[in-house]
C-alpha positions in Angstrom: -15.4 -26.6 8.9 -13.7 -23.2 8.6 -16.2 -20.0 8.9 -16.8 -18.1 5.7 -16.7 -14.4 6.3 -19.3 -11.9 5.0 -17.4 -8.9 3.0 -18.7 -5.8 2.0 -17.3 -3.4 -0.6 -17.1 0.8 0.1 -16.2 2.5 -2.9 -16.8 0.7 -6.0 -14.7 1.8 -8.5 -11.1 1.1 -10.5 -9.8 -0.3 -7.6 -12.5 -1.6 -5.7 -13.8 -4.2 -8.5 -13.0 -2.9 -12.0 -8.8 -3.1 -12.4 -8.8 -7.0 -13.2 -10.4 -5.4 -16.6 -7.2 -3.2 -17.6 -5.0 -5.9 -18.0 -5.6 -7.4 -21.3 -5.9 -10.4 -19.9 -8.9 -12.5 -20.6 -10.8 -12.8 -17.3 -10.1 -15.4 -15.0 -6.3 -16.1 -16.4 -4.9 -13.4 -14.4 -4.3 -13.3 -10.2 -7.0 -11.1 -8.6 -6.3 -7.0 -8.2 -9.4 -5.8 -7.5 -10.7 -5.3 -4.0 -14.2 -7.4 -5.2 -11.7 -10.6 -7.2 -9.8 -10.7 -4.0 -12.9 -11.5 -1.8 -14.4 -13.6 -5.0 -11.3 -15.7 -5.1 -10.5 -15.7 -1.5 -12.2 -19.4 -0.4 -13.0 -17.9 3.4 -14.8 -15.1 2.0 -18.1 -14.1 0.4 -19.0 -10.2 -0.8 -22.2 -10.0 0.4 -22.8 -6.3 -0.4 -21.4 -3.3 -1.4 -22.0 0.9 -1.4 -21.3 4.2 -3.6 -22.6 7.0 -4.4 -23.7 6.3 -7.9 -26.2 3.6 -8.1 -24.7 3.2 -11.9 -21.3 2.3 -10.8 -23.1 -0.3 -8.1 -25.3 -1.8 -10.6 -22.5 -3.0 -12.5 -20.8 -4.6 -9.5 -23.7 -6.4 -9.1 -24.1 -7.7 -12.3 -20.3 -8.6 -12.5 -20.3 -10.2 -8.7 -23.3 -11.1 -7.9 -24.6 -8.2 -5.3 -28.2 -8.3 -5.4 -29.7 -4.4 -5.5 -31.4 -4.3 -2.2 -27.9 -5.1 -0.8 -26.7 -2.0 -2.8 -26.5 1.1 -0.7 -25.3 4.9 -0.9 -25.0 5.0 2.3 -22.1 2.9 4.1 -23.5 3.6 7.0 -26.7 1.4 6.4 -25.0 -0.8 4.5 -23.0 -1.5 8.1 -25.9 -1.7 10.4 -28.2 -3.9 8.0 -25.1 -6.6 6.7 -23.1 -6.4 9.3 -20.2 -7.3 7.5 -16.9 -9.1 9.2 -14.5 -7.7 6.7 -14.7 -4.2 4.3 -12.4 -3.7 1.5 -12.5 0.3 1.6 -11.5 1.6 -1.9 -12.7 5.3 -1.8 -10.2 8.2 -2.4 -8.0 8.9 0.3 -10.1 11.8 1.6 -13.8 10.5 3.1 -11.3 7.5 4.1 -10.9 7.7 7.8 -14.6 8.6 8.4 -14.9 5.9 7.0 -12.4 3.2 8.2 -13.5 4.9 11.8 -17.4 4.2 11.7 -16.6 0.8 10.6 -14.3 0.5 13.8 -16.7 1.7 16.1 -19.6 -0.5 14.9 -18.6 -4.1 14.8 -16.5 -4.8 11.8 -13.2 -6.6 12.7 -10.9 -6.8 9.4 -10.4 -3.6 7.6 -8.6 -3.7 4.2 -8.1 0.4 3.2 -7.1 1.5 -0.3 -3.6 3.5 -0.1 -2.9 5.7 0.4 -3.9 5.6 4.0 -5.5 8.9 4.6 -5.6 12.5 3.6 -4.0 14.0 6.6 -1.9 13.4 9.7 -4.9 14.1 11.9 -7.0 11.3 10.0 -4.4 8.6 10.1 -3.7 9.3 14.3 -7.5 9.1 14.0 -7.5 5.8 12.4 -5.1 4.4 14.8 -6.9 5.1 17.6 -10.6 3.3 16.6 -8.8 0.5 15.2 -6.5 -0.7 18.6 -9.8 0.8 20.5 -11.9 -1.6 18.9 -9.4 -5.0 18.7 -10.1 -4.9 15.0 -7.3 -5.9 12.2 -5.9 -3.6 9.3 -4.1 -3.8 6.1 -3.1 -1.1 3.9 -3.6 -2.1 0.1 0.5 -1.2 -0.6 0.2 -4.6 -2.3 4.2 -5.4 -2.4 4.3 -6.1 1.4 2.5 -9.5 0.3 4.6 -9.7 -2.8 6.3 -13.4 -2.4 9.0 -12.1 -4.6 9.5 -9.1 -2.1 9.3 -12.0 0.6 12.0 -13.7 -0.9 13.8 -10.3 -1.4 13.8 -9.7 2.0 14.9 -13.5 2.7 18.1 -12.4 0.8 18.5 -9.1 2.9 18.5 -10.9 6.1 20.4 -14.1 5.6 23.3 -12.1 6.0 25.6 -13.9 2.7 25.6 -10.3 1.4 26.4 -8.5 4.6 24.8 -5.8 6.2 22.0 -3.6 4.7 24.0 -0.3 3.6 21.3 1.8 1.4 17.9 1.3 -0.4 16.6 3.0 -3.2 13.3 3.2 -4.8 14.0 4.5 -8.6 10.9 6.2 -9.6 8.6 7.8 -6.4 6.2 8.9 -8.9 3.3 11.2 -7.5 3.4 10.7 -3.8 0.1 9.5 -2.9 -1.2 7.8 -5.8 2.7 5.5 -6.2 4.8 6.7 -3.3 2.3 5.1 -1.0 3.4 1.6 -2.3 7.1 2.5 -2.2 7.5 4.3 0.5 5.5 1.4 2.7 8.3 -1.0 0.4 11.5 0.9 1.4 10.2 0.0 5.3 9.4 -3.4 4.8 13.0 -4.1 3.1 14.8 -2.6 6.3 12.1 -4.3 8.8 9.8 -1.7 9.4 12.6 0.3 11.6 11.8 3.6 12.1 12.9 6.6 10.3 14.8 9.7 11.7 14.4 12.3 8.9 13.3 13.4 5.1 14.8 15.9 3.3 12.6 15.9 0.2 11.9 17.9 -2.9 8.8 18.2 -4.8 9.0 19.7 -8.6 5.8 20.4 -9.2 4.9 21.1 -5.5 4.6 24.4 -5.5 1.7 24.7 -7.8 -0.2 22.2 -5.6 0.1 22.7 -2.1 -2.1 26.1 -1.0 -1.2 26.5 2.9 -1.7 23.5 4.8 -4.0 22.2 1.3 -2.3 20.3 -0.8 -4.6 20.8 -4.2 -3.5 17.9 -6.4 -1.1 14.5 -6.2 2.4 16.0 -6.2 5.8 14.4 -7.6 8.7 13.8 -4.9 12.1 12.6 -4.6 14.2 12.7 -1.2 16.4 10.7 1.5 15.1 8.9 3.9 17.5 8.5 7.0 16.5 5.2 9.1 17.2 4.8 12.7 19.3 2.2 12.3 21.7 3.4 9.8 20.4 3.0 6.4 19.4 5.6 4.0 16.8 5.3 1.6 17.0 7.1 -1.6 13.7 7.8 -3.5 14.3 9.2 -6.9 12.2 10.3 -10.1 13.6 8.1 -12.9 12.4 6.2 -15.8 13.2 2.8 -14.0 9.3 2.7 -13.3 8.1 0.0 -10.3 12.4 -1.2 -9.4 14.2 -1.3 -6.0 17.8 -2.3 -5.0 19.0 -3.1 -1.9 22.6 -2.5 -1.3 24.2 -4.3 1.0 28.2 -4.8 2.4 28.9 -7.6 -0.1 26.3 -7.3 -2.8 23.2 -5.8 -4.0 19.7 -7.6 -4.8 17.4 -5.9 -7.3 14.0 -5.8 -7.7 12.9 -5.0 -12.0 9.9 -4.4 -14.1 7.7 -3.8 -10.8 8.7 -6.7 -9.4 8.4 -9.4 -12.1 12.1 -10.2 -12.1 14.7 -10.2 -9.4 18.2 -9.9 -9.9 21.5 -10.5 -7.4 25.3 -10.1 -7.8 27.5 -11.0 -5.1 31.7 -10.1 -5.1 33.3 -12.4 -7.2 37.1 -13.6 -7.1 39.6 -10.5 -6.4 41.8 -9.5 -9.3 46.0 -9.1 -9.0 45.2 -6.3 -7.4 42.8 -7.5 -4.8 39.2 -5.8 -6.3 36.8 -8.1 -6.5 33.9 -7.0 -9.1 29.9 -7.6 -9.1 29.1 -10.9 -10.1 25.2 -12.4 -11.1 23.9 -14.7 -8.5 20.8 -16.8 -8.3 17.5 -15.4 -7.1 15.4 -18.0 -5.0 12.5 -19.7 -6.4 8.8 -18.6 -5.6 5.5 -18.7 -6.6 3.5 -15.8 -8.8 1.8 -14.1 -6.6 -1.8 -12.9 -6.0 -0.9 -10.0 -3.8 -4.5 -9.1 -3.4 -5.1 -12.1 -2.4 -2.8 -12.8 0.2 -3.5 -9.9 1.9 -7.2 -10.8 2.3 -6.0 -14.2 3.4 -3.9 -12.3 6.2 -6.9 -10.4 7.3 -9.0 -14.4 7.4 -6.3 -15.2 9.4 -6.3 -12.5 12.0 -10.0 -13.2 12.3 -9.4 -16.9 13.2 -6.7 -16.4 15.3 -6.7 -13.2 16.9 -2.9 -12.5 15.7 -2.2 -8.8 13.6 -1.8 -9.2 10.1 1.6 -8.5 8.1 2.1 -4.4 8.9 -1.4 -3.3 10.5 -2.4 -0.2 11.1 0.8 1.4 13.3 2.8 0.4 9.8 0.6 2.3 7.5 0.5 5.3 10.0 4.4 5.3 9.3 4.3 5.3 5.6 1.8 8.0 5.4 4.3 10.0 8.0 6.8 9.1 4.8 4.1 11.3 2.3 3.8 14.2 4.4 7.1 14.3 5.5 8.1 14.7 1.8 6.0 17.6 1.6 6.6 19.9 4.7 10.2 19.3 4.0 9.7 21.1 0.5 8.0 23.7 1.9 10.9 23.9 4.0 12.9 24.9 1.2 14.5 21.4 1.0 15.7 21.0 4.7 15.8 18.2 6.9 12.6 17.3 8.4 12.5 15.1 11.6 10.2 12.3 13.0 8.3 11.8 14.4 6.1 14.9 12.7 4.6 17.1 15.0 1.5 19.3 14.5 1.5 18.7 11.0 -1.4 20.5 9.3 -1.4 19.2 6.1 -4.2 18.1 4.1 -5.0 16.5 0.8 -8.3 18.2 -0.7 -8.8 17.8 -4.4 -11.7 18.9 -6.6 -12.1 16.2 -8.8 -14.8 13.8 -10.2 -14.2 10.0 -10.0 -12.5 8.1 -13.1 -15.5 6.1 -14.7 -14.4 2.3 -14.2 -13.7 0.4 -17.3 -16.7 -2.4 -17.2 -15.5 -4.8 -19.5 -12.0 -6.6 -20.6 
């Protein structure tokens, strides 16, 4: 019989168990989101406990799933030592994150699932890094698209090779870069196979009235190129085409719309008199809705039964975070090229902000 793993919760809020509720949906007709319906729906896993700061916010995970109060603790710390939990879902802003992620490294848990965007500076993600290939323990970064099966097929498409080689990619709206970025940025890798990038050149419009010195005050906007090592460029713009991707490639492009709930190819069709062939539609494979959510939970199971890394890990969410603050020294820069891999990059997210208050109910 397979082992059920104990999970444990840090960080209790929108995305850590309430973000099913903002749907519309009524409960239980929509795939898991939430950090707490990911472990509730994963069959290898059982949330055992969970930890905040405000007792409040932890009462009402308990009474939604099931977390008993003296399993209820503001201190992850305790909560660590008492449970000890196999898996953590880690849903706390970006900046207590590595402390975090790292305590949990050092003291015995093995599958670490960490909220994007992956840390709040350069120094905490190396720092990450380091405790999690120390310890043998497994990561995945919430940038839910990398277990997207429509992305999956996307990427199918990309590499069979009937379209020809991967020219350009382009992400159409960036949005603010560590709240959205995070997911595309960590997207425009996966489409060109994680290959590593050579430089940014990067603008931020609303950067300047954020970023004090190395602080970076608020969540800024960006758009830039991405140069890849391999030849393709990555364009990341500020549009209106909210959550959509295209891959262009020799013979054809495949599209990603409406945040991935449609998918869209054209392929050259038959040459005219003059020998110009046009854009034609062509069928997008088959595949199932997805729970991403899920399936990254089930990747993490997985690397605890076998020993194998899960899809990305930890060295591939160390890249996209080099994505964010590449972004910004380059607008600081005035706009120039920045290369990678970055090098003493002082940059730090610090906000002054109270958390959102979770939406409870449907």
């Amino acid at each position: 019989m397979a082992r059920t793993y104990r999970a444990a919760l840090i960080g209790c809020s929108r995305m850590g168990a309430f973000i099913d509720n903002e749907s519309g949906a009524p409960p239980g007709t929509q795939p898991p989101k939430s950090h707490a319906a990911g472990f509730e729906a994963c069959d290898r896993t059982e949330m055992v406990a969970c930890s905040d700061l405000r007792v409040e916010v932890m009462e009402q995970v308990g009474i939604r799933y099931g977390v008993p109060k003296d399993r209820q603790y503001t201190d992850y710390r305790e909560l660590i030592a008492k449970e000890k939990p196999d898996i953590i879902g880690v849903a706390t802003q970006p900046e207590p994150r590595a402390e975090i992620v790292v305590y949990a490294a050092d003291n015995g848990v093995m599958a670490i699932y960490a909220e994007k965007a992956m840390a709040a500076s350069m120094q905490d993600a190396d720092a990450m890094v380091e405790a999690v290939e120390r310890n043998g323990a497994h990561f995945a970064l919430g940038t839910h698209r990398r277990w997207h099966s429509g992305y999956d097929k996307m990427i199918e498409v990309i590499e069979g090779g009937d379209l020809g080689r991967l020219r350009t990619l382009t992400c159409y709206d960036t949005g603010t870069l560590f709240n959205t970025a995070s997911h595309y940025l960590d997207l425009l890798l996966r489409l060109n196979g994680d290959q590593p990038a050579a430089w940014v050149q990067a603008s931020l419009p609303n950067g300047d009235e954020m970023i004090d010195g190395d602080l970076i005050r608020d969540d800024p906007l960006g758009h830039g190129i991405i140069q890849f090592e391999n030849g393709v460029t990555a364009y990341s713009q500020l549009t209106n085409r909210r959550g959509e991707h295209e891959a262009v490639c020799e013979n054809g492009t495949v599209t990603a719309l409406n945040s991935g709930n449609e998918f869209a190819i054209r392929r050259e069709g038959t040459p005219d008199g003059r020998g110009r062939s046009a854009l034609v539609p062509g069928g997008f494979p088959k595949y199932e809705p997805p729970s991403p959510t899920l399936r990254l939970i089930e990747d993490l199971v997985h690397s605890l039964d076998t020993g194998k890394p899960p899809r990305g890990g930890v060295r591939v969410a160390r890249a996209s975070t080099e994505l964010l603050f590449a972004f910004i020294e380059s607008h600081r820069q005035g706009g120039r090229r920045v290369k990678l891999p970055l090098v003493d990059c002082k940059l730090r997210l610090q906000r002054d902000r109270a958390p959102r208050r979770p939406k409870y109910q449907p």
